[in-house]
N, C-alpha and C positions, 0 to 999 in steps of 0.2 A: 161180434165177439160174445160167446155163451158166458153164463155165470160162472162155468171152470174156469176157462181163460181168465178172468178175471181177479179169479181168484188165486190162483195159480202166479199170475204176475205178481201181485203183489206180493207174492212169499218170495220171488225172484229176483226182486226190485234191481238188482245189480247184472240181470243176466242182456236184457238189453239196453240197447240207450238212443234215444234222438240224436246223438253226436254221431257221426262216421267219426275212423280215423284222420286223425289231421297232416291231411296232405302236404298241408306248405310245412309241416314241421319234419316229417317222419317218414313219408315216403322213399323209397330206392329213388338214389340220385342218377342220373342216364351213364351206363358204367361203359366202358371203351371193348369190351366185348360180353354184350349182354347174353351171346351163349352159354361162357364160363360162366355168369353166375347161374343160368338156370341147370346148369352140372352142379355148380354146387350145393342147391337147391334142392337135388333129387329128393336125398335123405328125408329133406326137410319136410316136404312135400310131401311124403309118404305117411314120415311119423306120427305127425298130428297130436300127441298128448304128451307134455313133459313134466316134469319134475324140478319144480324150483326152489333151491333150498337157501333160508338168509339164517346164516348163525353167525354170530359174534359174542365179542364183549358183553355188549348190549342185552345178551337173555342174563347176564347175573341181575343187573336192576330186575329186569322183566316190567318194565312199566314204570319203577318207582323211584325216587334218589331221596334216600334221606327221610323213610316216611310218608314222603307227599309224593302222590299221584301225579303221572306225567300224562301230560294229553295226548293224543293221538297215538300213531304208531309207534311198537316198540322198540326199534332199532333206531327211531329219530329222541331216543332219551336225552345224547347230548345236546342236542338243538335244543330241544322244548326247555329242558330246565338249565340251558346257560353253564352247564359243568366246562368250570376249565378245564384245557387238553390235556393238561399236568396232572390233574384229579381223578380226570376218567381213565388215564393211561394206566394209574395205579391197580384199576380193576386186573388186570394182567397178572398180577401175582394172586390172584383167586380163582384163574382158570384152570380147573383141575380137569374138567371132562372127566370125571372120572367113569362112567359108559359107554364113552363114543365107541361106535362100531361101525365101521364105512359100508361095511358089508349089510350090515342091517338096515343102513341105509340104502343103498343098492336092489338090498332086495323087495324093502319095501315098495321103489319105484317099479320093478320087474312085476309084484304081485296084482301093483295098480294098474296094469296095461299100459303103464309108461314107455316110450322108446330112447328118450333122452332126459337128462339129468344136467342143472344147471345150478353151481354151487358160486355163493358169495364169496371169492377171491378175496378182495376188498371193497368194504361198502366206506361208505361216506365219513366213517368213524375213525379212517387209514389204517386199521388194523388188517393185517396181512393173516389170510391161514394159511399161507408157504411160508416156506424159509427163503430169505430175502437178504442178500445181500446189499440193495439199496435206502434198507430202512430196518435198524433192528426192532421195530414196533411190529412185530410179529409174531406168528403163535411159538414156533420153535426157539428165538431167542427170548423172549418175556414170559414165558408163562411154565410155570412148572409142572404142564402137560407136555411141553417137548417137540410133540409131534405134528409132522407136517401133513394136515388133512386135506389141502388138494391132493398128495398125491397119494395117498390113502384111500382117496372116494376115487380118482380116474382111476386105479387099478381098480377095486371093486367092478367100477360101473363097465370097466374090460372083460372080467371076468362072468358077469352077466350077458354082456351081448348088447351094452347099454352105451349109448354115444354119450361124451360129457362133453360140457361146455363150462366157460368162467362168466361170471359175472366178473366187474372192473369197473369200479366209482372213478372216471377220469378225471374229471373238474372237480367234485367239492370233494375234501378231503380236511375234518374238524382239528386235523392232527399237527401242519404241517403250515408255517406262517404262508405258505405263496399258495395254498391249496384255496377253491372257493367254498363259501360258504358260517365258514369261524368266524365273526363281526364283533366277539364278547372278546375274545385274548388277542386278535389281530387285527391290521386294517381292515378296511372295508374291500369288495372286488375289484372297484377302480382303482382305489389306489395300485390293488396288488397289479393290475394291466398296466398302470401309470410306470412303476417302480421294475419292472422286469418280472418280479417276484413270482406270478402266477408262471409265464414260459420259464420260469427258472425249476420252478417246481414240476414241469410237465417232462422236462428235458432230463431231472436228475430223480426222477421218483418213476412218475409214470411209463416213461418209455422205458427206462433199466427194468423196472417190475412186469414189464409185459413181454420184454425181451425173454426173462426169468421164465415164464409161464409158457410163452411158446415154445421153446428150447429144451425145456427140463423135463416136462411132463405128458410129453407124445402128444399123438391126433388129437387138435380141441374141436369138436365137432362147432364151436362159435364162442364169439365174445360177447358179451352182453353190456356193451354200455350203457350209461348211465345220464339222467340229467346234462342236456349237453350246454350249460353255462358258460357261455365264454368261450364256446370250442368253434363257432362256425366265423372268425374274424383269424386275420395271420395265419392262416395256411393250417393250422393246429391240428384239424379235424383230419382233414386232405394226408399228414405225417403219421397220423396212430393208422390210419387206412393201409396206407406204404408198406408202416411198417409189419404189419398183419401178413398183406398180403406177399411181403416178402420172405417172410419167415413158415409162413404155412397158407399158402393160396389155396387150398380148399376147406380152408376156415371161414361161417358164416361171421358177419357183421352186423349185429342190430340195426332199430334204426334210430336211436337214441344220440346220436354223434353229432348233433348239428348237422341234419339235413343231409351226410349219405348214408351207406349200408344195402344189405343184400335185401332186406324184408323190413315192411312195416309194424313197428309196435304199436299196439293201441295204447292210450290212455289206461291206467290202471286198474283193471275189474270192468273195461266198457269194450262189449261187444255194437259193431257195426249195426244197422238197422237191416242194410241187404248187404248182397255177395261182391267177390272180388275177384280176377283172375288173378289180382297180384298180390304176389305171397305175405301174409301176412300173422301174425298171433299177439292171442290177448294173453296179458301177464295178471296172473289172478290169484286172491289169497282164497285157501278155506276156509278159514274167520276173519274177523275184523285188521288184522294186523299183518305185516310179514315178518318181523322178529318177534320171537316169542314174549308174552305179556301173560303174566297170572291171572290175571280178573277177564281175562277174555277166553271164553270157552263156546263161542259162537260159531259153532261148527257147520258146515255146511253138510247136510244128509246126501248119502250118497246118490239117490236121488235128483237133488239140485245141481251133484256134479256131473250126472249123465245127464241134462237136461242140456244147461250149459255145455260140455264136451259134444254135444249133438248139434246144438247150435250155433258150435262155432263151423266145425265140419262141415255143413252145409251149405254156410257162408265161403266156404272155402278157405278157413283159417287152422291154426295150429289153437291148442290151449295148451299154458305154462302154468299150473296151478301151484302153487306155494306152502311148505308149510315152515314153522320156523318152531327146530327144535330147541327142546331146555337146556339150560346149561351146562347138564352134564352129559349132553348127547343123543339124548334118547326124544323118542317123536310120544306126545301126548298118546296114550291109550285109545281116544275115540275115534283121533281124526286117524290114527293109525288103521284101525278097524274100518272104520268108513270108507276110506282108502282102497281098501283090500276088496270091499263089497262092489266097488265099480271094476276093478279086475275080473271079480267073478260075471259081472255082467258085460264085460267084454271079450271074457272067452269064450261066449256064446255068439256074442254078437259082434264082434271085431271088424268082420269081412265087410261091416258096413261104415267103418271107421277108417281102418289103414287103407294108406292107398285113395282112397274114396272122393270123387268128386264136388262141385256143389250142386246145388240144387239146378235145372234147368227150369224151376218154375218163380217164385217169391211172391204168390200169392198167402203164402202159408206164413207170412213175419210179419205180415200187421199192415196197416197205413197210418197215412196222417190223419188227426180227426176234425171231421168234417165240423166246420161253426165253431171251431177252438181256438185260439191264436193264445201265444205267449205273449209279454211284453216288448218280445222284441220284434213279433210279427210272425213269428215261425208257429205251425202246428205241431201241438203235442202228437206224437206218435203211438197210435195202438199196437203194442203188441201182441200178436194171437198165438198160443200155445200150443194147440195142438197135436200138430205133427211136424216132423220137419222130414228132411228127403235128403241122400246123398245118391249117388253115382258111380256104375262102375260101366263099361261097353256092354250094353246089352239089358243092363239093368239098375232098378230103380229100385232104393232099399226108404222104403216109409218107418221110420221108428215115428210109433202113435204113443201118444200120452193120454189122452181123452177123445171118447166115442159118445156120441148119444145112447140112450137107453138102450135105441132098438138094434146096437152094435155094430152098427152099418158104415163102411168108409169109403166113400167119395173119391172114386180117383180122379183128381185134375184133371183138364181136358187136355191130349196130345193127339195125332194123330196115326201114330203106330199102334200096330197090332197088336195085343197082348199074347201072350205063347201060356203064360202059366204064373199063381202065384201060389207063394207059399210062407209060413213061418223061417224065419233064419234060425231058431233054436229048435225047432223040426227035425231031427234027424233022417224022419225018415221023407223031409219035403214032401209031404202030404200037399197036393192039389186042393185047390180051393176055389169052388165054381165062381166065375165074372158074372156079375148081373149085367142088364143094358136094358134102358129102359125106353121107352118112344122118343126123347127126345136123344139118346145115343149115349146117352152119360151112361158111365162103368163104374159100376162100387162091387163092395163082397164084405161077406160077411167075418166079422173078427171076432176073437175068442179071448181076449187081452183083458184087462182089468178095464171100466168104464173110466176110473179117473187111476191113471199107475203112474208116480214121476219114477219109477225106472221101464222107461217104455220099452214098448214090444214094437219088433221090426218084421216088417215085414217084405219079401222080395216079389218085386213084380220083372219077370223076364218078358221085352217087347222084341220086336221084330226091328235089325236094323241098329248099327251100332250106335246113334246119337237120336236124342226123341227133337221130334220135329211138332213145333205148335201150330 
């Protein structure tokens, strides 16, 4: 690994990880006809970059209650600082949004080369952004904003050309005594399993509010659960599934439910080491946070999100990046702009994105490192930055990050032909002579920035629709 690579990772630190996804956790459960889910898949599978938006309550603190700084993420304000339900529910009569605009939301995910948009429903805090019959702790009946912003953003995101989906905090809910997770104003979880109280609260909140959502507010391109505490014991999990797929069967299902669902979710901000056939996407914030916080302005350059967006693709995954707007609506100024700047480099370079394969090689993601062991016996893993590679019939798209000096790139060894390569922002796909040197290796010469984190891609057309090693 060169001194780029090196260096490179360490400004990345979160783009890969020694963990895979965790399989015994999150994996697609073996589903009774695994065609249908790969139909329902398609989209999925195409799309590749989403838009995940966490707005509540939770951005009026934005990080703080009372003065004092809350630790961690912004949307877990009521956990960290212990607010009773009764106290934070009060926040509800300060919800003015007086900016919101679905639309601007909408468009920004359009501008980002986003395909799908995936809006907090209700997170953990059981505040509702529908109108809810099952719980008036919602935006429309509590807050003298009125307005019911799911269906505000699915028209938008209709109107764009943009699939939406919900998020849906199933199990913890800080609001609600049989909810899990509240341990400061109610029992503990066992009791609540002990007492009925938790199925009582899945029966008369969560299923009436998901019934809500699938019913009222058209195609949800998915659900996105959440934490699945207590959901994989008594059938729980196996009932929200039912009822999904009873009410809209070509609605995806995370894999957040207590061990089923259509696709795997990684761990939060952790991309896999190598690739997967099986569908999968990282859930990723652009700073430190996914509800908005003030003192967090750690933005991710646009840059680091085509690195990552590249890297997941390769892998063969989707990436769901996050931002969590302020409380009156509106997306911070930079990460908005930053946003916008991987649009522009995906309307050049898309064709290596959507649709797009993983890699046929994984030489190019690192290894373990040789004479390293952790404590637990496992080796730390290098990852190598370089390049990475996706895939379409016929051909091989290299988005390069760094070259040596003398600008020369190394093509892997396969054993198909090459026909021709060229620049993908090329218009006029300019040919570009193969070298081959004694011992058969094939490189050419590149004309990219030596070290550029918004890489240049490059197409290589072989002979033969699959490469063969």
């Amino acid at each position: 690994m060169n001194r780029f690579s090196q260096t490179f990772l360490a400004a990345i630190a979160l783009a890969v990880s020694a963990v895979a996804p965790r399989a015994s956790e999150n994996v697609s459960s073996p589903d009774a006809d695994a065609a249908a889910r790969e139909i329902r898949l398609r989209w999925f599978r195409k799309g590749k970059f989403g838009l995940f938006i966490h707005w509540g309550l939770y951005a009026l603190p934005a990080g703080y209650w009372k003065g004092e700084r809350s630790p961690g993420i912004g949307e877990w304000v009521q956990h960290r600082m212990k607010i009773p339900a009764s106290e934070y529910a009060g926040l509800a009569r300060q919800f003015t949004a007086a900016r919101f605009d679905a639309d601007a939301w909408a468009g920004l995910a359009a501008d980002a080369g986003m395909t799908y948009v995936v809006l907090t429903a209700k997170h953990h805090d059981g505040f509702a952004l529908f109108k809810s019959e099952a719980s008036s702790f919602n935006v429309v009946d509590a807050t003298p904003f009125g307005r019911d912003v799911v269906r505000e953003l699915a028209a938008a995101c209709a109107r764009r050309g943009l699939r939406f989906g919900v998020y849906y905090s199933q199990a913890q809910d800080w609001h609600e005594r049989g909810g899990a997770g509240n341990d400061w104003d109610f029992p503990p979880n066992a009791e609540k399993e002990r007492d009925g109280s938790f199925d009582a609260y899945l029966q008369g909140k969560v299923e009436a509010q998901l019934r809500e959502l699938l019913t009222g507010y058209g195609p949800l391109a998915l659900v996105w659960f959440d934490t699945p505490h207590m959901m994989a014991t008594n059938g729980r999990a196996d009932r929200l599934v039912k009822l999904v797929r009873a009410l809209q069967p070509d609605c995806l299902i995370d894999g957040r439910l207590g061990g089923t669902g259509d696709y795997v979710s990684t761990d939060d901000n952790v991309v896999p080491n190598a690739g997967s056939a099986t569908a999968w996407e990282v859930p990723a914030t652009m700073n430190q946070t996914w509800g908005f916080r003030r003192d967090d302005r750690n933005w991710k350059s646009p840059g680091e999100v085509v690195f990552r967006l590249v890297d997941v693709v390769s892998k063969g995954g989707n990436y769901l990046l996050n931002i969590g707007p302020m409380a009156d609506g509106t997306v911070p100024e930079v990460c908005a702009e930053n946003l916008r700047a991987v649009g522009d480099w995906l309307k050049a370079h898309g064709e290596a994105i959507y649709g797009a394969g993983r890699s046929p090689f994984g030489e190019e993601f690192g290894e373990p490192a040789a004479h390293l062991r952790r404590p637990s016996g496992t080796a730390p893993f290098l990852a190598f930055t370089d390049w990475r590679c996706t895939t379409k019939p016929g051909r091989l798209y290299f988005t390069v990050f760094h070259v040596e000096r003398d600008r020369t790139f190394a093509l892997p060894a396969f054993r198909n032909r090459v026909i021709s390569v060229h620049r993908l922002d090329d218009p006029r796909h300019e040919s570009i002579p193969v070298r081959v040197d004694a011992s058969g290796a094939r490189s050419f010469e590149v004309s990219c920035e030596v070290n550029d984190l918004m890489g240049t891609v490059y197409v290589v057309e072989f002979e033969g629709g699959a490469i063969e090693r």
